[in-house]
C-alpha positions, 0 to 999 in steps of 0.5 A: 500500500505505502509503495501504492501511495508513492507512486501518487506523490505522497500520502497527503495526496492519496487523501486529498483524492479520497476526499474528492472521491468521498465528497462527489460520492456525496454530492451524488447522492443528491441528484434524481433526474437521470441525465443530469446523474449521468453527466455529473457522474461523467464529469466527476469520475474524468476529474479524479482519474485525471488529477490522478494521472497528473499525481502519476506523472509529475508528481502534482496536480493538474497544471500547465506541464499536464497540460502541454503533455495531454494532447493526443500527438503527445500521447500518441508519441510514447503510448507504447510505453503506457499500455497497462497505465492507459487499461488501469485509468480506464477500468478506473473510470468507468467503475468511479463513473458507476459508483458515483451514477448509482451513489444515490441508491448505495446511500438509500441502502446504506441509512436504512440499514442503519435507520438513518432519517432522509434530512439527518442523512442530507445534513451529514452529507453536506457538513462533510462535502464542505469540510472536505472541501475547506481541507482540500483548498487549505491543506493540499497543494492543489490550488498551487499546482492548478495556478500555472495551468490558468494560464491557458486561458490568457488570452493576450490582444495586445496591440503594442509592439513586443518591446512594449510589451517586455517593458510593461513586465519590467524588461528593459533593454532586452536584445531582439534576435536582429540586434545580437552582436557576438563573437565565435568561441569554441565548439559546442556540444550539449547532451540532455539527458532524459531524466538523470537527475543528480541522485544518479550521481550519489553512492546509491547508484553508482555502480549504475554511473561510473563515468558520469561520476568520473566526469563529475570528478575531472571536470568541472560540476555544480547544481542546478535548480528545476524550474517552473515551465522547464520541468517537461522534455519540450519546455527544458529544450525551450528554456536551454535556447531561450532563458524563459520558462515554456508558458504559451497559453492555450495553444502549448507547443503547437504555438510554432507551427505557424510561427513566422518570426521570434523576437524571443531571442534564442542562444541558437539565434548568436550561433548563427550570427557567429557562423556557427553550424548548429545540429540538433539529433533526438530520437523523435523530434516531431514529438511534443513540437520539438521540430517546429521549435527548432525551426523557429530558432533557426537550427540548419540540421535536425537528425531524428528518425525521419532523417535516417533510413528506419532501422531494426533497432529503431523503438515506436518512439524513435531512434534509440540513444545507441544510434543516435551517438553514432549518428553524433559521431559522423557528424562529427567527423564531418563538422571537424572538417568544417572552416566554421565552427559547431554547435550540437546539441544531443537528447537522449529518451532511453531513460524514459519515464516509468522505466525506460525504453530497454535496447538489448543491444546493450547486454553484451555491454551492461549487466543485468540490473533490478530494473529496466530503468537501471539498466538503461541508466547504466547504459546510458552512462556508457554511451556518454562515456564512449562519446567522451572518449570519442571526443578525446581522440579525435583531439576536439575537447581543447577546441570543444565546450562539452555540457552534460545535465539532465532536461528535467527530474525523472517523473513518477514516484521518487521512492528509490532516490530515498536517503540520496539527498534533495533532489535537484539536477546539475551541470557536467563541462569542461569549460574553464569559464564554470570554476567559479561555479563550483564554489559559488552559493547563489542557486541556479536554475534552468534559466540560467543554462543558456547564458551558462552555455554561452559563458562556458564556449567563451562566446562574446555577446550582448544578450540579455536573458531573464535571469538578469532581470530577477532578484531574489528567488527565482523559481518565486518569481516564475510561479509569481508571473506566469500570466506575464511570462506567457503573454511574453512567450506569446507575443514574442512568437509572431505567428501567420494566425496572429499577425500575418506578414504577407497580405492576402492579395494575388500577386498582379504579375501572377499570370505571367510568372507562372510561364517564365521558364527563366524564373523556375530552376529544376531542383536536383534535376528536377523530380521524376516517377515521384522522386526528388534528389535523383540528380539523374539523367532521366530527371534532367530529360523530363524537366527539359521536356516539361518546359525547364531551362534553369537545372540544379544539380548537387555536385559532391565528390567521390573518394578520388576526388572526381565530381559527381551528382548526389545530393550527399553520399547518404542519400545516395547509398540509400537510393542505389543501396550501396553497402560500401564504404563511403564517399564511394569510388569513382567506378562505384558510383558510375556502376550504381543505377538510382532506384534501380533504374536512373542513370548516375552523372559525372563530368563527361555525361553533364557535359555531354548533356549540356552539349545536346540541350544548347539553352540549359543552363546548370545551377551547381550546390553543394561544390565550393570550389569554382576555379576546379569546377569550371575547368572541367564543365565546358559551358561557363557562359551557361553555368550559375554556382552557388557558393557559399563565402565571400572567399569563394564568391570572389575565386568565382568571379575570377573564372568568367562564369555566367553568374556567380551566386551567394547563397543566404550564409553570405549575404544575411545581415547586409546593408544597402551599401553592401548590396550596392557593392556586390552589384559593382563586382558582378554579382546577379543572382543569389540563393536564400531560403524561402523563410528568410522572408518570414525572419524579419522586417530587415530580410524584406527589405534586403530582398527589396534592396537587391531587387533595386539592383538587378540582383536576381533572388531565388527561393529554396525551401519552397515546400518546407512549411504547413500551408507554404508552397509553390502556388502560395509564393507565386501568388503572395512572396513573388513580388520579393523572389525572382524565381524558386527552386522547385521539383516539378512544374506545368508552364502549360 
């Protein structure tokens, strides 16, 4: 029984919820009319199995992180994990239902055996109602735990601009993401790690994390404090990138599906600035928003399930962590080689709550434990452990600031972190900036990792989070501002539902953008049976039929160094089910049909094809090096290469090519005399993301600046966003874009 009450919180809470069972027991007991019982007792019993998932979850009553959780993609997302849970609340509350349905003959049979009168039973029943009521409202934590979830009806019709309304909560001076000026650091890596609080660390369990503990020991290491509105996967992430708690009203998560712009300003938001490559890998980052978030906060790479080929290892919920290091090891190796630097940020789930998600992969590693859960915690403290050593020998840890803390407290019954200490989470880095963390008795919180990160990299910038602004308890003044931090995070997040950015009015050239071929570039060849990225000769003889003068292809090179079209060799061996080692031979890839069925590019067939269709004209990307490219294509006065720093753009202008085209890395963030100035070199087009129109007022007005120049812009990413696509940007964006890269198209 006590193991029972522990796993709702504690046994103030086992009584509260018999209070509410007793009380609506009683209440029952008053109503005659049928329907109105029926919906009474519906009603009632939904609440108490509710508030008792909440207990079981987080440990509280229902509030805003049992709100964010309960909705059917998140549910759906991890059910897997809860089928006995999700059997055992719905046996609950049909019995609850017909208890409470049929209260009124229990309570008839009930006086009558004992010979109480119908007025002394009705008096009886409502002194206790209303003293259990009092008891439940004074005595339990209930009203506390329901405040945060009121801000879900905060609605905010502010008509005043977001600065106004940062100042209105006692925000000053906050910098908005188009304001940042920063300075690179170091790599960044940043594990969080699915619910392993400190008490992992402690003598109870070490034996479960041997090298976390050795981490603990070596590097440098202090607490840190759970706050509101980051206790949950999701808000955890938001809160590391942003500094504010994840409070959105109503719409939760989903809030970024149709986020065109941010004014909150994010870490991810400085790494851009300052060139940096950032990548972010999970096993589902669909799951409770995740990718939407990112979306918004600008990140180049998402690498989950949908981005790998569906493995046999690979669990309902998404890929397993054992993968996902692997997966963070060629990345890597890939961003080592890159002239700028990275930041990466990993998320682990196979600590989930209640008991992990098990990968007998790791019993030839890890020995057998008392739990799933233990298991997976010692393995999960392996794999770190291997990273760790991974990093060490590849010789990135002097160049890298690694930060290892779990995203929140593990949820459910806290019973076996007995005699482990107060419970709390913490922060494991190698950043020399975090000694004076160590000995430092000021109590950080979760809004305080961002700055933590940026500090810790050595990253210069003039960044305001909302921890600067806080005196005294943190964690207070959260629970003290909900309504105000979600009227920020709401009108911070400028959304096409809200505020639209574009009016809803056809373009007046639409008619005839829709039949200039020169506006219409054939993305990767263009696409063919259904498929994109083929890169292929068929694709290119489709496209040119259809009506296409304007052909992207991805140029990337094989082992030996010779250029060929793919789109990257992952991609590629996936397509032609290559199982050899990659960047494949030359030979390889000529010998390997696309789908079994398309033929493979290298120089001699570009050319050749080039040769027979005189008014193509090649758009490269990908390939950075223009002097060696152009020497081995035989038409420059029909080549466009995108390229994608200043350095390459001015080699490209020395080859004499038909146009040498920047792509969005290069000219984000210019001025008007800047433009003018790429238009006195020679510069005509320029590549940028769709969504580099939705980014800001300053990005609108660049595409205007280069439209005054001749500068001609193209559009990629044109299917990439939830009700954006080809026909949207010709009807409402064209008037900024000249052209698009696009996958198919009828000039008819």
């Amino acid at each position: 029984m006590l193991e029972l009450i522990h796993e709702f919180g504690d046994k103030k809470n086992s009584i509260v919820i018999l209070m509410f069972i007793g009380s609506f027991f009683l209440i029952g007991t008053l109503f005659r009319i049928k329907k109105v019982r029926f919906l009474f007792s519906f009603l009632f019993a939904l609440f108490v199995s509710l508030q008792l998932v909440s207990l079981y979850f987080t440990q509280s009553f229902i509030g805003y992180q049992f709100y964010t959780h309960f909705n059917i993609g998140a549910v759906a997302g991890i059910s897997g994990l809860f089928i006995p849970h999700i059997f055992f609340i719905c046996v609950f509350f049909i019995g609850l239902a017909l208890i409470f349905y049929f209260s009124s003959n229990i309570s008839i049979k009930i006086s009558s055996k004992f010979k109480i009168n119908q007025l002394t039973r009705r008096s009886v029943l409502w002194v206790i109602v209303v003293l259990s009521l009092v008891v439940i409202l004074l005595k339990s934590s209930i009203v506390n735990d329901t405040k945060s979830i009121l801000t879900v009806f905060k609605t905010s019709n502010s008509k005043q601009d977001f600065k106004s309304i940062l100042n209105k909560n006692g925000i000053f001076n906050y910098v908005t993401p188009d304001k940042i000026e920063c300075k690179a650091g170091k790599n960044i890596i940043v594990l969080s790690i699915e619910s392993l609080e400190k008490a992992f660390l402690s003598k109870n369990f070490s034996d479960l994390t041997p090298n976390l503990n050795k981490l603990k020991n070596n590097w440098n290491y202090f607490e840190l404090e759970e706050n509101e509105g980051s206790n949950w996967t999701s808000g955890s992430l938001y809160t590391s990138l942003t500094g504010f708690p994840a409070f959105f009203g109503i719409q939760a998560n989903t809030i970024f599906q149709k986020v065109y712009r941010t004014e909150i300003s994010s870490i991810s938001h400085v790494f851009k600035k300052a060139k940096y490559n950032t990548v972010f890998l999970n096993g589902d980052a669909s799951f409770s928003g995740v990718n939407q978030m990112l979306n918004t906060f600008e990140f180049d790479k998402i690498i989950d399930k949908k981005n790998v080929w569906k493995q046999k290892d690979e669990s309902f919920y998404g890929l397993r962590d054992k993968d996902l290091f692997e997966l963070a090891k060629r990345e890597i190796d890939f961003q080592k080689n890159s002239d700028q630097p990275f930041a990466m940020f990993i998320s682990t789930t196979d600590t989930h709550f209640p008991n992990g998600i098990y990968d007998s992969r790791m019993e030839s590693i890890i020995s057998k434990k008392n739990s799933e859960l233990e298991f997976m915690v010692a393995a999960i403290d392996y794999m770190v452990g291997d990273f760790i050593s991974y990093l060490k020998e590849q010789d990135l840890l002097d160049s890298t600031v690694v930060y290892i803390f779990p995203d929140h407290l593990k949820m459910g019954d806290p019973s076996m972190f007995k005699n482990t200490g107060e419970r709390g989470l913490y922060v494991i880095t190698n950043s020399e900036n975090q000694n004076k963390k160590k000995n430092d008795s000021t109590k950080l919180y979760q809004i305080d990792l961002p700055k933590i990160i940026l500090d810790g990299a050595k990253i210069e910038h003039n960044l305001k989070f909302l921890t600067d602004y806080i005196e005294g308890d943190k964690n207070q003044y959260i629970k003290d501002n909900l309504l105000e931090l979600t009227e920020i995070n709401t009108n911070g997040l400028l959304r096409i539902d809200a505020k639209p950015f574009f009016k809803k009015e056809i373009s007046k050239d639409y008619e005839s953008y829709k039949k200039d071929t020169l506006r219409f570039i054939a993305h990767a060849g263009g696409e063919i049976d259904g498929k994109i990225y083929t890169n292929s000769k068929e694709a290119l003889d489709l496209s040119y039929k259809k009506g296409f003068r304007l052909f992207e292809l991805d140029i990337i090179k094989t082992k030996e160094g010779k250029f060929v079209a793919a789109h990257d060799w992952k991609n590629w061996s996936k397509t032609t089910k290559f199982k050899g080692e990659l960047p494949a031979l030359y030979d390889q890839f000529m010998s390997c049909k696309i789908y079994e069925k398309y033929t493979p590019l290298d120089m001699h067939r570009i050319n050749e094809w080039f040769t027979i269709h005189k008014d193509a004209i090649l758009i490269t990307d990908k390939i950075n090096e223009p002097k060696e490219f152009a020497s081995q294509f035989k038409f420059k006065n029909r080549l466009i290469m995108e390229l994608f720093d200043m350095n390459a753009v001015k080699e490209g202008l020395e080859t004499k090519i038909l146009s040498v085209m920047p792509s969005e890395s290069v000219i984000k963030g210019m001025n008007e005399d800047e433009i003018k100035n790429l238009a006195k070199i020679g510069i005509k087009n320029i590549a940028v993301s769709r969504r580099f129109i939705d980014k800001s007022n300053h990005n609108k007005k660049l595409l205007s600046e280069f439209k005054k120049n001749k500068i001609k812009t193209y559009a990629y990413e044109i299917n990439s966003d939830t009700g954006v696509n080809d026909e949207y940007v010709l009807k409402y964006q064209m008037d900024y874009f000249y052209g698009m890269y696009i996958d198919s198209w009828s000039f008819d």
